[in-house]
N, C-alpha and C positions, 0 to 999 in steps of 0.2 A: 490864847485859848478862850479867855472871856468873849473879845470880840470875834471872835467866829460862833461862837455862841450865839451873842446878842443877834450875829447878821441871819444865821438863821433863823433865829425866831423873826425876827422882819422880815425875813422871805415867805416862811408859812404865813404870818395874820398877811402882809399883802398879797399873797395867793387868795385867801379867803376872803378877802375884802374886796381884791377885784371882780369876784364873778358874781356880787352883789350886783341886782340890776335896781336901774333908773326907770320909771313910770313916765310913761310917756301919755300926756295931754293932746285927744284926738280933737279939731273944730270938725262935725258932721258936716261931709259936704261942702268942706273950706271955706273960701271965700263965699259961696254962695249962702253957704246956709240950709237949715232945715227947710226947705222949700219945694214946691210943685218943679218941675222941667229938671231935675236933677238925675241922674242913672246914678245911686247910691251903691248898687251893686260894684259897679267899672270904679267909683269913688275908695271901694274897701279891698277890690283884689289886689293893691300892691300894696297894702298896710300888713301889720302881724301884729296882734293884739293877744298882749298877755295881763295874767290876774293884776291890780294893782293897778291900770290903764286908766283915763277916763274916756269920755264921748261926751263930748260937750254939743249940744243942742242948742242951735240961735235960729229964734222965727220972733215974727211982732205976735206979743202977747194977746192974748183974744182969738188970734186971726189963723191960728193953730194950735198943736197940740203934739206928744209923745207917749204912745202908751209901750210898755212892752209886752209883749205875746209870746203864746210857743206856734210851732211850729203851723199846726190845721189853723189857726186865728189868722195865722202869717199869712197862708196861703184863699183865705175867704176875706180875708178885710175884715174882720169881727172884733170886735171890741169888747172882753168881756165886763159883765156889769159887776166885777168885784176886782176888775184892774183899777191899779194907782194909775192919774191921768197926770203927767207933766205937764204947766201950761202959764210956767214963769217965762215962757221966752227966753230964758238964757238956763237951762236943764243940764246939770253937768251927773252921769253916772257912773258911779267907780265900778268897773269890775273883779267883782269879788268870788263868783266864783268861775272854772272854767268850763268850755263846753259852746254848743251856738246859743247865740242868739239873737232874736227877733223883735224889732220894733219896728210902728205901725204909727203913722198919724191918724190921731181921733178925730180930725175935723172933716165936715161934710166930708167929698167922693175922694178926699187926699190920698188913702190908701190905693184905690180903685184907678186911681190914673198916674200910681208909680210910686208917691214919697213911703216907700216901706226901705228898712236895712236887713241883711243877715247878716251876721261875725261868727268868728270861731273863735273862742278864747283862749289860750293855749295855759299849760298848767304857770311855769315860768320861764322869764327868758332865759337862755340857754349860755353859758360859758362858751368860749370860742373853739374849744377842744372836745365837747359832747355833744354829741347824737341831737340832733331836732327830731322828739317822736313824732310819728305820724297819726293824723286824726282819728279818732273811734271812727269807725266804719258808720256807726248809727248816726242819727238826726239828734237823738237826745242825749241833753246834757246827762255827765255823771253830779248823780247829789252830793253837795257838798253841806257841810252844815254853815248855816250863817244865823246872824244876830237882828233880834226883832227890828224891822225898818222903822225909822223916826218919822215923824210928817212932812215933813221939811223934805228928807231926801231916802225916798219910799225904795232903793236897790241899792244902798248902800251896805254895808256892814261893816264888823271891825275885823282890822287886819287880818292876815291867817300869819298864829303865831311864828316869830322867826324860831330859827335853829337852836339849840344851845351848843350845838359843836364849836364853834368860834371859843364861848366860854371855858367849853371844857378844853380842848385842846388847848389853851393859854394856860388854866391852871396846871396839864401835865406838863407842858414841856417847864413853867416856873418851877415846877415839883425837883422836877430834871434836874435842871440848873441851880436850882441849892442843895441838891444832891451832892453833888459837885465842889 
């Protein structure tokens, strides 16, 4: 009786624990890099980019740049003068919240002659057995709240808190079994 017990409860926490997802580390652009002569677009249509992801950004320092934009900046090349500029060369951003988005090289006519990206961020990754929802029909992201950026890494923020289900359901069913 016990261990049919105990094996349930190992069956629920590893149900729970496996539809935890893993953060997947993107290199913009792979091999090539944040660079001119790249279609970023054809680079991002077979990716799926959810919250917790990074975009790692590699150019020679100096000799480019990363800014992020919304949508009209995206589509003019504009750079606004109160965006954070990336321009460590090795730019890693976490995505933190979901929705599209838009990055732009700040340097000379880079935007103008293609190096721009679009993403869709998706809320999370999905369990094997749930629905992948479909995109907001809109351009714009939904607000989510985040955490003052640091200087260091100006689209960061901190995590979006996990669940407490996992907890609480461990204390009911221990509840349970010293019922018992």
């Amino acid at each position: 009786m016990t261990l049919s017990r105990a094996l349930f409860l190992f069956a629920i926490i590893a149900t729970i624990f496996s539809t935890i997802a893993v953060a997947t580390d993107y290199l913009v652009g792979d091999e090539k890099g944040w660079t001119l002569g790249v279609d970023y677009q054809v680079w991002a249509a077979n990716k799926v980019f959810h919250l917790g992801d990074t975009l790692t950004f590699k150019y020679v320092a100096g000799k480019d740049s990363v800014v992020r934009v919304n949508g009209s900046d995206f589509q003019s090349c504009s750079v606004p003068w109160a965006a954070p500029v990336l321009g460590s060369g090795n730019d890693k951003v976490v995505l933190t919240t979901y929705g599209r988005r838009w990055y732009i090289s700040g340097f000379a006519n880079h935007c103008k002659n293609g190096q721009k990206l679009v993403i869709t961020v998706l809320p999370s990754q999905q369990s094997p057995w749930s629905p992948i929802p479909s995109p907001s029909p809109s351009d714009s992201p939904v607000p989510a709240p985040e955490a003052a950026p640091t200087p260091n890494a100006p689209w960061t923020a901190t995590v979006p808190r996990r669940s407490m289900l996992p907890k609480k359901l461990f204390k009911m069913i221990h509840r349970n079994m010293m019922a018992v």
